[in-house]
Every structure is written in C-alpha cells, then in structure tokens.
matplotlib code that plots the C-alpha trace (Angstrom):
import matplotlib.pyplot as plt

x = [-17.5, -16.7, -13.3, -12.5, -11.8, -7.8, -8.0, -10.1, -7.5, -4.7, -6.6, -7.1, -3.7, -2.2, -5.0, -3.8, -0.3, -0.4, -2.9, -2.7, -0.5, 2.1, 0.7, -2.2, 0.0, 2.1, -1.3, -3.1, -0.6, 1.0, -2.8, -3.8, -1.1, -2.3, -5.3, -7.4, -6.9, -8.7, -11.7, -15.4, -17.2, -18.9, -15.8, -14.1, -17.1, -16.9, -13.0, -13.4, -15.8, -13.0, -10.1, -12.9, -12.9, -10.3, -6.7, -6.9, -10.4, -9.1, -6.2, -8.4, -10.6, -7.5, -5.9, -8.8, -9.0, -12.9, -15.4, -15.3, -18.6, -20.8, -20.7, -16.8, -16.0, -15.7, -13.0, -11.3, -11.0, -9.6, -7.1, -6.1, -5.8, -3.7, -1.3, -1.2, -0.8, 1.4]
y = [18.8, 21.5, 21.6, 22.7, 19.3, 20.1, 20.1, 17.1, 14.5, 16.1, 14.1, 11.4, 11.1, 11.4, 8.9, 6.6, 7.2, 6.4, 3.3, 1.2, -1.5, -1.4, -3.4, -1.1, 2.2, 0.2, -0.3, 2.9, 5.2, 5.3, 4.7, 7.6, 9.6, 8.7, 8.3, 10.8, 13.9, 12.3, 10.9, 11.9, 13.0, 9.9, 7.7, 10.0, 9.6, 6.0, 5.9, 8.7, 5.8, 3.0, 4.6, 4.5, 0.8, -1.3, -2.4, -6.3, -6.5, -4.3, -6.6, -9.2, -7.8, -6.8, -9.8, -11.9, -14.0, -12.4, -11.5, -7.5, -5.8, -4.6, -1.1, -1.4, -4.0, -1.1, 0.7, -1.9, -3.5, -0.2, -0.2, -3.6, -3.1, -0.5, -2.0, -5.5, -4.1, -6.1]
z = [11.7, 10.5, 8.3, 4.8, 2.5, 2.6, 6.5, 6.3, 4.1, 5.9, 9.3, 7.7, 6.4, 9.7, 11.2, 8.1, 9.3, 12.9, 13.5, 16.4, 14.5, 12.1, 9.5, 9.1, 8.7, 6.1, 4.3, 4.8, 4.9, 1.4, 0.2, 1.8, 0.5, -3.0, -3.1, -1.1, -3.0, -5.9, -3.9, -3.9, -0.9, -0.2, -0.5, 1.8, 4.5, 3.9, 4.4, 7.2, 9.4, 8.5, 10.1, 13.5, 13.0, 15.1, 13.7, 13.9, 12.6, 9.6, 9.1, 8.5, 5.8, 4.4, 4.5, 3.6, 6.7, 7.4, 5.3, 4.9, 6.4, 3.1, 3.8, 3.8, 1.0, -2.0, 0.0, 1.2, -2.5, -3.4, -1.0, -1.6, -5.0, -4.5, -1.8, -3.4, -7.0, -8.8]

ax = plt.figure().add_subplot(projection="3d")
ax.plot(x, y, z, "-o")
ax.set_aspect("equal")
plt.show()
C-alpha cells in the first residue's frame, strides 16, 4: 500500500472508529486517537493486522475471557492499559 504515514493513522482511526460492535469502537477509538501518532512502524503494522481481526474475538482478549494470540498480546496490553487506566 502505498500511503504516506499521516494518510495511514487517519485509516486506522476511522477503522478504530467504526468496528462492527460498539464495545470495540468505545475501546479503540479514543486509543487510536491517542495513541497512534506516537507509534513506531512495527506497532503500527501490528495494530494495522488487529483491526482485520473480528469484533467478538477482540472483545475477548480485551476482556480477558480468551487468551490473546502471541503476535497480538503487546498491543492489546497497550490498549488495555490505556482504556482500563485507573
């Protein structure tokens, strides 16, 4: 794909935005709104492939009710950190 990086978090931040339920723009919405700008590349390639994965099964590493998939578990700590912060 070709896009410049500004193009690229804008996408994401609408994909963060407009999920399939609720719950998960709630989560990923404000996260993406904060958090994006100041990611590197590779955390933005490995948040770019979550927002492919599927609402409920998010929801549920997010939640804690399934283990989170390895290749996932360092964003999805970052995200809960941030949504769950205290």
């Amino acid at each position: 794909m070709n896009e410049t990086p500004e193009n690229r978090i804008k996408r994401m931040q609408m994909r963060s935005w407009r999920r399939g339920i609720k719950e998960m723009d709630m989560i990923l919405g404000p996260f993406s709104d904060t958090e994006l700008v100041g990611m590197d590349a590779a955390t933005l390639d490995t948040y770019d492939a979550l927002l492919w994965e599927n609402d409920q099964e998010l929801y549920t590493w997010v939640n804690g009710t399934k283990p989170t998939p390895e290749r996932f578990s360092a964003i999805i700590t970052t995200v809960c950190a941030h949504t769950f912060k205290k």
